[in-house]
Residue, then its C-alpha position, 0 to 999 in steps of 0.5 A: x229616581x223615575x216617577x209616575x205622572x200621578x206623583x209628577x203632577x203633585x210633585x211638578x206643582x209643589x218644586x215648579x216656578x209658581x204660577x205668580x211669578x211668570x207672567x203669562x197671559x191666559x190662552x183665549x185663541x187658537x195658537x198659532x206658534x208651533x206649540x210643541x215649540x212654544x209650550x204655554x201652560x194650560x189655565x189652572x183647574x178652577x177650585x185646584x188646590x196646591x199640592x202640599x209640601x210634606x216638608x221631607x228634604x230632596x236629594x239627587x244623586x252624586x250630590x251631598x247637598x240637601x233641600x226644602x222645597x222653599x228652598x228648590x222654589x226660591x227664584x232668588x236662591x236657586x238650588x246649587x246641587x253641585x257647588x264644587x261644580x262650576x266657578x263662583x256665581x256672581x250675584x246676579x246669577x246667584x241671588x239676582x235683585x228683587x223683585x224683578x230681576x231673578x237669579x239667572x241661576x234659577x232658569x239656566x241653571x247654576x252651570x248655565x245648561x238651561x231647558x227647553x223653555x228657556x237657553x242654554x247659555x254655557x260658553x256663548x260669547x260674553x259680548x253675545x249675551x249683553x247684546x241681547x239683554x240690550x235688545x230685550x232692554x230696548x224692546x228689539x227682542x220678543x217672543x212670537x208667542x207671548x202667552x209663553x211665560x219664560x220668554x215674558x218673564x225675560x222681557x221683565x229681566x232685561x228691562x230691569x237689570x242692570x249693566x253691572x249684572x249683566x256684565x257680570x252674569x254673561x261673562x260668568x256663563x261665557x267662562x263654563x264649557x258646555x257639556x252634551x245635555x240632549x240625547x236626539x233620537x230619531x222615530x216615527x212615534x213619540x209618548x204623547x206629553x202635555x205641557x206642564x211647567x212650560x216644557x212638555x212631559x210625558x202624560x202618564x197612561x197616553x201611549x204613543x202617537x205618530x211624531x208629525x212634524x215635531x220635536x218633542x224634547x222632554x225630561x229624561x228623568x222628570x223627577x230630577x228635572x223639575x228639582x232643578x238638577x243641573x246634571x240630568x238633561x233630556x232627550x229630544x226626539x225627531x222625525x226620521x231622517x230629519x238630522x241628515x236633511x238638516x245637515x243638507x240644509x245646514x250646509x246650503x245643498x238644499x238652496x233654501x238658505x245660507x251654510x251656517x257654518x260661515x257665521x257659527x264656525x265649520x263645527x257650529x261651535x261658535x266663531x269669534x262673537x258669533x255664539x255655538x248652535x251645536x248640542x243646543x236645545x233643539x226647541x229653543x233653535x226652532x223658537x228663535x228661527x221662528x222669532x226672527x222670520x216673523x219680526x219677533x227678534x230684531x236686534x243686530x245679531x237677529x238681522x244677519x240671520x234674517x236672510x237665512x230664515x227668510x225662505x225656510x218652513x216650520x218643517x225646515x226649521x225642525x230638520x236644522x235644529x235636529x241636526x244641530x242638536x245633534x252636534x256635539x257642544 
């Protein structure tokens, strides 16, 4: 189910969340964010129509299941491909409660993978995930860049929702086993891509460009990423090197910063309420060791990490996360 961008472009504005319904601040500044890292959206094209819905069903493989574009589009039914695939959703992760609190299906998917603009939340500790809706409910939580529209439309859920849902939706997540969803490939040069759907896609026709450095994670099949098909992950591509350096770093050899594995356990997976940063996207990683350095993300959790970001750099950052989303989950 490959495609060009010319159909992505029609077809990622006909199945994306639309527009309305993440609220996100024009960009009138410079960005100083990564913006690899935090993808905001471009302003819309002034006198851009909508790609019409041709009302045909979709499908993806290895499910029987088929759907409207509405229907792919509904943030409070997200699309469940593979039903049989995963425990019963309670309601908060099924429908969610309008009209603010959306189906936590929708953005992390009904398995709870998620994407690069958002987290993964498959097998992270119960008590973990109602500690940080506590913290976004509280306003311990934000984002260093709030032109991005995922990490605000977080901020309107953890504010709304209450403890029933959340209790309900993290205990539902923290029963799923997470699963290898990001392929890490080391290179010198990368696609260039464009920020479409607050995640980068590869721009039809742009050839390649040096990676810098970056992490550039994007779909391995766009098509049936922007479906919402919770079984095609992505491939997230790092700078050469960059996995053995974050090793070095993840281990404390480097001086920089603290040995991860005394608090996320001797293979990252996790160590009691502590949650698992192995096989996870890479991108959010770099967002959240970005979030806390600057004060973005306090909270109880945030301030244990807070010596362990305090003297690393952006390039730093990429070397850990590449190396962590290398680990096996």
């Amino acid at each position: 189910m490959k495609m060009n961008c010319a159909r992505h472009a029609a077809f990622a504005a006909l199945l994306s969340i639309p527009a309305a319904a993440i609220a996100q601040t024009p960009p009138t500044a410079p960005q100083t964010t990564p913006p690899w890292a935090y993808a905001v959206n471009p302003p819309p094209v002034p006198g851009g129509q909508p790609a019409r819905d041709d009302g045909s069903p979709k499908r993806v493989p290895g499910s029987s299941v088929s759907l409207l574009g509405p229907q792919i589009r509904d943030l409070f039914n997200p699309p469940d491909w593979y039903p049989d695939a995963h425990p019963a959703m309670p309601e908060s992760v099924a429908h969610g409660r309008k009209p603010d609190v959306r189906a936590c299906g929708y953005c992390h998917l009904p398995n709870g993978q998620g994407r690069p603009e958002n987290a993964s939340l498959a097998g992270l500790p119960a008590a973990y995930i109602v500690q940080q809706m506590a913290d976004y409910k509280a306003g311990l939580r934000k984002s260093s860049e709030p032109r991005m529209g995922p990490p605000s439309l977080m901020l309107t859920i953890g504010k709304n929702a209450n403890d029933v849902e959340v209790t309900s939706a993290a205990e539902y997540f923290a029963s799923i086993k997470p699963k290898q969803w990001i392929r890490v490939v080391e290179t010198a040069t990368v696609p260039k891509t464009k920020v479409s759907g607050s995640m980068l896609v590869v721009e039809e026709g742009g050839g390649k460009e040096p990676i810098g450095n970056r992490i550039i994670e994007t779909a391995e099949d766009l098509e049936r990423t922007e479906l919402r098909d919770s079984a095609s992950g992505f491939v997230a591509y790092v700078p050469v090197g960059s996995i053995k350096k974050g090793e070095a770093l993840a281990m404390g050899k480097a001086g920089k910063t603290i040995r991860c594995s005394i608090c996320h356990g001797p293979d990252l997976r996790g160590l009691g309420r502590v949650p698992s940063i192995a096989g996870r996207s890479p991108s959010y990683i770099v967002r959240q060791m970005y979030d806390i350095q600057n004060g973005a993300r306090n909270g109880p959790w945030a301030q244990l990490m807070k010596e362990t970001v305090a003297h690393i750099s952006v390039e730093d950052m990429v070397a850990i996360a590449a190396y962590t989303a290398s680990r096996m989950p």
